[in-house]
One Martini backbone bead per residue (centre of mass of N, CA, C, O) as a GRO file, in nm:
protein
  317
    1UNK     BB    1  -4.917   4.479   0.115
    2UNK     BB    2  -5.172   4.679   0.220
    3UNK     BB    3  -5.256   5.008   0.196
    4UNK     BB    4  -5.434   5.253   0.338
    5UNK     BB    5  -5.590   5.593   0.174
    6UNK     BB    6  -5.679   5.895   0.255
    7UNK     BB    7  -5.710   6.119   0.039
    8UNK     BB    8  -5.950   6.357   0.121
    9UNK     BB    9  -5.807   6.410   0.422
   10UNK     BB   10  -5.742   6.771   0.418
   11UNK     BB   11  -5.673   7.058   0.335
   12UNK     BB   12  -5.485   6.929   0.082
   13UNK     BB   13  -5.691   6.760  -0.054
   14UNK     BB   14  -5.544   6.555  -0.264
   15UNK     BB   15  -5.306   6.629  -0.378
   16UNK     BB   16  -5.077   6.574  -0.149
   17UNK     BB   17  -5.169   6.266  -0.170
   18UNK     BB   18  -5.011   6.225  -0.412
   19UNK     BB   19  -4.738   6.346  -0.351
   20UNK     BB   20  -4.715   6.100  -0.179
   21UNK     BB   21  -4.736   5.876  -0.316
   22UNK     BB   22  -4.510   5.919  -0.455
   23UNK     BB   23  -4.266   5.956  -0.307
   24UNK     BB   24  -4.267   5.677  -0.207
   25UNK     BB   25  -4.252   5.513  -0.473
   26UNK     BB   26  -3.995   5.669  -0.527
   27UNK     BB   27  -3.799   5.575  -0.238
   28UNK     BB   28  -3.951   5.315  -0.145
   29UNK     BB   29  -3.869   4.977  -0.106
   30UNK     BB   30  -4.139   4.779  -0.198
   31UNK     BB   31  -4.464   4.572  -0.155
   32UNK     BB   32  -4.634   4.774  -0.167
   33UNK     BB   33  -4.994   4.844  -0.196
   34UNK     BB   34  -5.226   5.139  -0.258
   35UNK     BB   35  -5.501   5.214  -0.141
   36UNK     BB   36  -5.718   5.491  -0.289
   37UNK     BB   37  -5.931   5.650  -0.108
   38UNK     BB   38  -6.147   5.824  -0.358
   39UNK     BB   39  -6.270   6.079  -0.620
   40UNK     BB   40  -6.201   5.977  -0.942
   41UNK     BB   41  -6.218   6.213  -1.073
   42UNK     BB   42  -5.999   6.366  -0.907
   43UNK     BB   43  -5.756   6.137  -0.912
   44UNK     BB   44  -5.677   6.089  -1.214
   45UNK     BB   45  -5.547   6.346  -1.316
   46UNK     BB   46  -5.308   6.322  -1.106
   47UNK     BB   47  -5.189   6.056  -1.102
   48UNK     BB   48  -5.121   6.125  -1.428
   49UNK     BB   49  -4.951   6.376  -1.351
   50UNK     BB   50  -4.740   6.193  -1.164
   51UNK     BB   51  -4.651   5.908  -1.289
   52UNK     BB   52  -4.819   5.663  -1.140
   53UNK     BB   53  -4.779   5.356  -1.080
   54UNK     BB   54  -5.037   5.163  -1.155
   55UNK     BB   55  -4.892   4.859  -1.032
   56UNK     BB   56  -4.915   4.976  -0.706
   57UNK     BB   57  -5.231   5.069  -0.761
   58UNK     BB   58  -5.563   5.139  -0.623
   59UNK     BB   59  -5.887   5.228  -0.656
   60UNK     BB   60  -6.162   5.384  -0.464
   61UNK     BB   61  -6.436   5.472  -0.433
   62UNK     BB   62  -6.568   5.794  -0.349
   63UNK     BB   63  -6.848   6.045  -0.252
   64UNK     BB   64  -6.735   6.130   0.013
   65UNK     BB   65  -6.674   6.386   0.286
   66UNK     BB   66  -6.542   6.428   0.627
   67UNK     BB   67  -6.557   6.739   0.737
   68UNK     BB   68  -6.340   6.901   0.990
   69UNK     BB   69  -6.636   6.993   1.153
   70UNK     BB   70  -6.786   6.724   1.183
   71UNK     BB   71  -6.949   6.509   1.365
   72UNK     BB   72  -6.837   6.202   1.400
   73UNK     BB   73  -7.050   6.021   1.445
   74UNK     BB   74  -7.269   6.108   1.249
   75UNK     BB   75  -7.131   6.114   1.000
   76UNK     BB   76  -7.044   5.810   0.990
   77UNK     BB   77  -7.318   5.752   0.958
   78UNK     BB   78  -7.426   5.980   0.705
   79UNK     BB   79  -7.125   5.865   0.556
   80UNK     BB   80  -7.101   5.552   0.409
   81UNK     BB   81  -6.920   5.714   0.148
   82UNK     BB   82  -6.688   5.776   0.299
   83UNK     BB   83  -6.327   5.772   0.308
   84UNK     BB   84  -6.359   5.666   0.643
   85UNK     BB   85  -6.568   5.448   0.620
   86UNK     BB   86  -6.446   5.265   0.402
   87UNK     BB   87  -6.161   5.220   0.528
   88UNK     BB   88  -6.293   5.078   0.794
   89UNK     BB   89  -6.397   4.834   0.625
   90UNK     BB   90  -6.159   4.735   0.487
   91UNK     BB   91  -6.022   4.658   0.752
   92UNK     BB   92  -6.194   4.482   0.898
   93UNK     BB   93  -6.216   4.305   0.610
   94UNK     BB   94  -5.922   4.259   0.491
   95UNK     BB   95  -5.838   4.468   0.239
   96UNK     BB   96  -5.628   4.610   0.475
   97UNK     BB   97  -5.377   4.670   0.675
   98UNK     BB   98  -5.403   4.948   0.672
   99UNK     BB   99  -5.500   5.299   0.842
  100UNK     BB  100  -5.508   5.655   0.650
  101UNK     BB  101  -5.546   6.007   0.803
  102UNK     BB  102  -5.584   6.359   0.772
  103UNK     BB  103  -5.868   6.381   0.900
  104UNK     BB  104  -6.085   6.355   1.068
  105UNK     BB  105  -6.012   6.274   1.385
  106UNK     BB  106  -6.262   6.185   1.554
  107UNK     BB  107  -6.375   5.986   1.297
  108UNK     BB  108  -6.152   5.824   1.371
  109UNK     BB  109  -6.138   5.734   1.657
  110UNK     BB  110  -6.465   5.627   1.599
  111UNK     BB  111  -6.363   5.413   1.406
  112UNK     BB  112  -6.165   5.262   1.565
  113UNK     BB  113  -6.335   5.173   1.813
  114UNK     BB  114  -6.621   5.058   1.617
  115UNK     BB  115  -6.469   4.876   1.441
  116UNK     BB  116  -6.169   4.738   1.560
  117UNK     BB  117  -6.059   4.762   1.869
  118UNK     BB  118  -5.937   4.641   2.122
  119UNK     BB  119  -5.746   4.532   2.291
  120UNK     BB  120  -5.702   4.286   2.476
  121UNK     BB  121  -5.686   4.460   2.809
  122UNK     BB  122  -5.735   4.703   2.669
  123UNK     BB  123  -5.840   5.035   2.801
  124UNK     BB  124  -5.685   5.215   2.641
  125UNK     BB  125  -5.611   5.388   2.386
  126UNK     BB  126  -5.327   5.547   2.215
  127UNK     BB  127  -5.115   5.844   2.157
  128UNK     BB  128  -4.833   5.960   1.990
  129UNK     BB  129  -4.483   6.159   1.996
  130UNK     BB  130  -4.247   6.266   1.902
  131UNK     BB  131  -3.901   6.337   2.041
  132UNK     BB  132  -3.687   6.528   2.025
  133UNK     BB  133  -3.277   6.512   2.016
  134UNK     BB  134  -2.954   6.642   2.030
  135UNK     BB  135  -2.864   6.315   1.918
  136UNK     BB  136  -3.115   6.256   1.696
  137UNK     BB  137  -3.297   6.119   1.855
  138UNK     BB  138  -3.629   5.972   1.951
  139UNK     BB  139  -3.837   6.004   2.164
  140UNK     BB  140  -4.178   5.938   2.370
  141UNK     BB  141  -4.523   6.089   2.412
  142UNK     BB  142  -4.785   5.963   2.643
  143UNK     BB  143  -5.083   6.116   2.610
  144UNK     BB  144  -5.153   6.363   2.321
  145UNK     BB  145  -5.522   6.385   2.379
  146UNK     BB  146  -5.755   6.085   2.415
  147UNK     BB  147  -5.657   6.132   2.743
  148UNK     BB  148  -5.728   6.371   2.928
  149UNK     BB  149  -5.830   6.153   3.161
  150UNK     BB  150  -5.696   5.932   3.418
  151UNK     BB  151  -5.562   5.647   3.519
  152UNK     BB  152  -5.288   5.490   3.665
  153UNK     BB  153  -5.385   5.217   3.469
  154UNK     BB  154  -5.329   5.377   3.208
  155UNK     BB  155  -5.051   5.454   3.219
  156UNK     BB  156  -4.893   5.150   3.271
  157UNK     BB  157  -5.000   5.132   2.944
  158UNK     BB  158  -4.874   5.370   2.860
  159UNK     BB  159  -4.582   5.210   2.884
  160UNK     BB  160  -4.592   4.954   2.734
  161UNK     BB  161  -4.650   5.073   2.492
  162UNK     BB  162  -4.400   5.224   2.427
  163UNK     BB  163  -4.213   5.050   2.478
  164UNK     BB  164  -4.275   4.874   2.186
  165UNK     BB  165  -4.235   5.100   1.990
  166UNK     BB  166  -3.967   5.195   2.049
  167UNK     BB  167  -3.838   4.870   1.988
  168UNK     BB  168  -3.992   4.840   1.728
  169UNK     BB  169  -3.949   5.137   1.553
  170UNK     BB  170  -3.703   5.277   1.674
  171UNK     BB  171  -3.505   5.118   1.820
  172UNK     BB  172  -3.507   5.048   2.154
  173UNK     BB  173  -3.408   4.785   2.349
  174UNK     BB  174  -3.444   4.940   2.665
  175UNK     BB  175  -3.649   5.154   2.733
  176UNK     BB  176  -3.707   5.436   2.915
  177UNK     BB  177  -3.913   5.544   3.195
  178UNK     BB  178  -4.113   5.825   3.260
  179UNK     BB  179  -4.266   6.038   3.457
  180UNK     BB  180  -4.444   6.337   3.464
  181UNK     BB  181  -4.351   6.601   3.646
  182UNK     BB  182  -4.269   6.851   3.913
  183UNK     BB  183  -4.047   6.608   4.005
  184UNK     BB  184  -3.830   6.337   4.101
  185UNK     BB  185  -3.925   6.295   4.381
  186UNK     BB  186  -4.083   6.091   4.500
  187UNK     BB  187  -4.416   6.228   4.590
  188UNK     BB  188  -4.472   6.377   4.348
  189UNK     BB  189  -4.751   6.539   4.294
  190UNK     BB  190  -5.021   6.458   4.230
  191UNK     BB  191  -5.253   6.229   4.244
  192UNK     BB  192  -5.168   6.079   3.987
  193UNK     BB  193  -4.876   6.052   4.023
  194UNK     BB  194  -4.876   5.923   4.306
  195UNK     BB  195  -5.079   5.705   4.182
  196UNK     BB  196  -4.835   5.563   3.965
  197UNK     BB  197  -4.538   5.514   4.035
  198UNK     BB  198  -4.567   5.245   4.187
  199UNK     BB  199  -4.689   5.079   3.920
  200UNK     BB  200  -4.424   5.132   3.793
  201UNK     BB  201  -4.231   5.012   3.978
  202UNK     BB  202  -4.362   4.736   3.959
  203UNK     BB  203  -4.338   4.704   3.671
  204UNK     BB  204  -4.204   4.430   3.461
  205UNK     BB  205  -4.229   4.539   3.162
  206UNK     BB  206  -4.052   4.770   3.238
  207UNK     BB  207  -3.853   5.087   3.250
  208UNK     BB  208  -3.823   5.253   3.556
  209UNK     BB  209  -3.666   5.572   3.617
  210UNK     BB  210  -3.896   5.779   3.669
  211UNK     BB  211  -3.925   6.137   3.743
  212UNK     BB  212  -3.972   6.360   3.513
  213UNK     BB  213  -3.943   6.695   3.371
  214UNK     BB  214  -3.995   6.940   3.152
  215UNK     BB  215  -3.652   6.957   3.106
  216UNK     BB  216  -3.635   6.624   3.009
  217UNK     BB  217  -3.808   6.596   2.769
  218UNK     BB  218  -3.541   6.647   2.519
  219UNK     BB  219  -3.372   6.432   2.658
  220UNK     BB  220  -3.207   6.132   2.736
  221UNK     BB  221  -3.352   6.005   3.012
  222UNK     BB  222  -3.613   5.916   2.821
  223UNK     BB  223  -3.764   5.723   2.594
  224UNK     BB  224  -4.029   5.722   2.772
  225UNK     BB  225  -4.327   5.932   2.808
  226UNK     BB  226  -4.575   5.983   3.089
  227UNK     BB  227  -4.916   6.096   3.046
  228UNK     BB  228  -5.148   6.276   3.023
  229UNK     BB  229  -5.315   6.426   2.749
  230UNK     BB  230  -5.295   6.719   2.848
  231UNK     BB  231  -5.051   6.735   2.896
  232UNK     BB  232  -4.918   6.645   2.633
  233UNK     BB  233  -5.108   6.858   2.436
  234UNK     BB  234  -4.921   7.092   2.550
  235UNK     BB  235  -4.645   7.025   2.489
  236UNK     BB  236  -4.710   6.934   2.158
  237UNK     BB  237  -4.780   7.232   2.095
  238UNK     BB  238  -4.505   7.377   2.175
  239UNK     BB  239  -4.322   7.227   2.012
  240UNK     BB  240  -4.422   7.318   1.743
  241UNK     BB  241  -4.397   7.624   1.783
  242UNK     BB  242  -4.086   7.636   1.739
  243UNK     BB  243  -4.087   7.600   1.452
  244UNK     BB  244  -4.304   7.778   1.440
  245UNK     BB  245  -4.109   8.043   1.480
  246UNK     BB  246  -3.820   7.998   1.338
  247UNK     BB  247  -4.018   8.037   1.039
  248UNK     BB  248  -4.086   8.366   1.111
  249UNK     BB  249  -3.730   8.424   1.200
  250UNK     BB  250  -3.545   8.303   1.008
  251UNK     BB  251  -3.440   7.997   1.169
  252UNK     BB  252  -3.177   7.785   1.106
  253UNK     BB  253  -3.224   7.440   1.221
  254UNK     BB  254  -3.160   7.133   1.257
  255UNK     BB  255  -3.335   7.049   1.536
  256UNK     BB  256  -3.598   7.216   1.473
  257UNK     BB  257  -3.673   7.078   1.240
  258UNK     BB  258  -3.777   6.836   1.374
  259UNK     BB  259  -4.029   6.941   1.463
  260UNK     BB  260  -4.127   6.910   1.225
  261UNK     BB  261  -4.459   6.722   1.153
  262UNK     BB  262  -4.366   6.595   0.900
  263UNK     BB  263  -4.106   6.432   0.959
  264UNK     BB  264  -4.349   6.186   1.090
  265UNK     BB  265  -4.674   6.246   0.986
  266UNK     BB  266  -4.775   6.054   1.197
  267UNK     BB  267  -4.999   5.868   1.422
  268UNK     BB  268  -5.045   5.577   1.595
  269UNK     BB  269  -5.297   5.366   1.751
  270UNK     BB  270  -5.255   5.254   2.026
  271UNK     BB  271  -5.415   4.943   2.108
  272UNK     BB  272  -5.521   4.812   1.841
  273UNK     BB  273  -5.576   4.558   1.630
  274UNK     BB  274  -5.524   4.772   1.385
  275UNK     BB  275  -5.360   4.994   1.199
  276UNK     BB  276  -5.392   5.353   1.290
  277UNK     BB  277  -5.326   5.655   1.114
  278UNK     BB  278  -5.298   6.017   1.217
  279UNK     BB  279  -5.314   6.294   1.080
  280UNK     BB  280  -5.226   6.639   1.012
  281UNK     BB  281  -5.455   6.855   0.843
  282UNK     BB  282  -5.174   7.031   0.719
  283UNK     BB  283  -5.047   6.790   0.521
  284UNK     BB  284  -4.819   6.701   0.312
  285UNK     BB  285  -4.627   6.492   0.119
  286UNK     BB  286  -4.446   6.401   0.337
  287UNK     BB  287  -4.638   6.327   0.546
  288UNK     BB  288  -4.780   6.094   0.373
  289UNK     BB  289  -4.485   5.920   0.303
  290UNK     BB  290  -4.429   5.883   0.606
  291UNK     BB  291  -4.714   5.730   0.691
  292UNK     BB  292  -4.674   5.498   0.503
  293UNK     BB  293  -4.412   5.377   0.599
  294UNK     BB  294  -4.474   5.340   0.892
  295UNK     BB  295  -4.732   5.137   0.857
  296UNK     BB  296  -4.515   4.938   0.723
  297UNK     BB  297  -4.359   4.896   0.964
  298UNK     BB  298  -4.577   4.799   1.153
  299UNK     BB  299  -4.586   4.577   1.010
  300UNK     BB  300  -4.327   4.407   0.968
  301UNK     BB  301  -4.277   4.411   1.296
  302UNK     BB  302  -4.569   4.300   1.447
  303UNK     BB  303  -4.647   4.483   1.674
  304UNK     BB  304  -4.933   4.373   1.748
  305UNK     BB  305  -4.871   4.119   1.852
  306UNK     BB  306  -4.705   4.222   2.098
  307UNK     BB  307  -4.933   4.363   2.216
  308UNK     BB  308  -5.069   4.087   2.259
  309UNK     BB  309  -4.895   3.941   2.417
  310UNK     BB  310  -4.834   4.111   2.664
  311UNK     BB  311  -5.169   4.095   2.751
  312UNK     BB  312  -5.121   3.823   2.797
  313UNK     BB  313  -4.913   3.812   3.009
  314UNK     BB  314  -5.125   4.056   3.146
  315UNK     BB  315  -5.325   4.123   3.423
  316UNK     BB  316  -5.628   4.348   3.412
  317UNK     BB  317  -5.815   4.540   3.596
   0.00000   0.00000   0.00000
């Protein structure tokens, strides 16, 4: 298995992303080989200081870096030779089995659609988040993003994937699913939660439990929580605040401290044909090796094939 790694991609790149790389090999029992793409000259003594094992990983020379607020598109055309435009060659062209950066975001976005594809069937790829829960599991919410407007029939679809990844990488045999709502019972909400609702409970490829409110987000009552990403992504960065609040507070807590997204390191961007996760742009070493494994993981478990059989088994409109 090769994973690929945008070394330059972060404010605190590359230092950071070689302490995740040692952290990985150093901690986790794997037979991934790790691509590394960046500026030889930056990397070469970090990597010598950090006593990388040179047989686990090579090196891609990048010249180029897209920079965290540069337009996205632009630059992927002006910078054929940056580590994220890259990254995606090598993806696309099978040198790499999936493909990990925590640099500018839209230029991930941007080189994953016009890369690498939706999976066939799906409508809209989307980006999710774990939640934490105070009985140590967690659940996941998507769309936490890039779809901050959506429409029912990307829900349901938004229902499916979530659903899989729930399955197959957090290991919960029959996720529950609840659709976030400012009231339980049938028939509350928007026009869009309104006309959600019906496709999930139609929807035979899940398990649907209704809807769920705001206060329901941290329990148990769902495994997997959809909504569009506008209302996720404001969920999401309060979520973050809790655990900045407590550090700033100096208020040690076991649970809070999961909020901490260093702990799961990065988003995989479901239902695109081949891996890509995308880390937070302030990630460091431990969130760099999150990352990496989890990469690891979704190749292991074949889950994007899972989810490739899944639409293939359901027509979408």
């Amino acid at each position: 298995m090769r994973i690929g790694l945008d070394m330059m991609g972060g404010d605190f790149a590359p230092a950071e992303a070689v302490k995740g790389v040692k952290l990985f090999l150093d901690t986790v029992a794997s037979n991934v080989h790790l691509v590394l793409i960046g500026d030889e000259e930056q990397l070469a003594p970090l990597l010598s200081a950090a006593q990388v094992d040179q047989s686990r990983y090579s090196v891609v020379h990048s010249s180029q870096v897209i920079g965290m607020n540069e337009h996205p598109t632009k630059a992927l055309k002006e910078k054929p030779q940056s580590s994220i435009a890259i990254g995606f060659y090598l993806l696309k062209n099978e040198k790499i089995d999936s493909f990990i950066s925590a640099g500018n975001t839209g230029a991930m976005m941007v080189g994953t659609f016009y890369s690498i594809k939706a999976i066939e069937g799906v409508q809209r790829p989307t980006i999710s988040t774990l939640v934490p829960r105070e009985n140590g599991t967690y659940g996941l919410l998507l769309d936490v993003g890039i779809n901050a407007d959506c429409k029912p029939e990307n829900l349901s679809q938004f229902a499916i994937l979530g659903s899989l990844y729930s399955k197959h990488i957090l290991n919960i045999p029959n996720p529950k699913v609840g659709l976030l709502n400012i009231g339980e019972e049938e028939g509350k909400g928007n026009l869009l939660a309104m006309a959600t609702y019906p496709l999930l409970k139609e929807n035979k490829q899940i398990n649907f439990v209704g809807n769920i409110e705001g206060r329901d987000v941290f329990s148990e009552k769902a495994d997997v929580i959809v909504c569009e990403g506008f209302t996720g992504n404001v969920v999401l960065k309060m979520a973050e605040s809790f655990h900045e609040l407590a550090v700033k507070r100096n208020i040690h807590d076991e649970y809070i401290d999961k909020f901490n997204f260093e702990a799961y390191g990065g988003t995989p961007v479901l239902g695109v044909s081949k891996p890509v996760i995308i880390g937070h742009g302030i990630s460091k070493g431990l969130a760099f090796k999150n990352m990496i494994q989890l990469a690891q993981q979704i190749n292991e478990s074949k889950l994007l094939e899972k989810i490739k059989e899944s639409f293939d088994a359901k027509p979408t409109e």
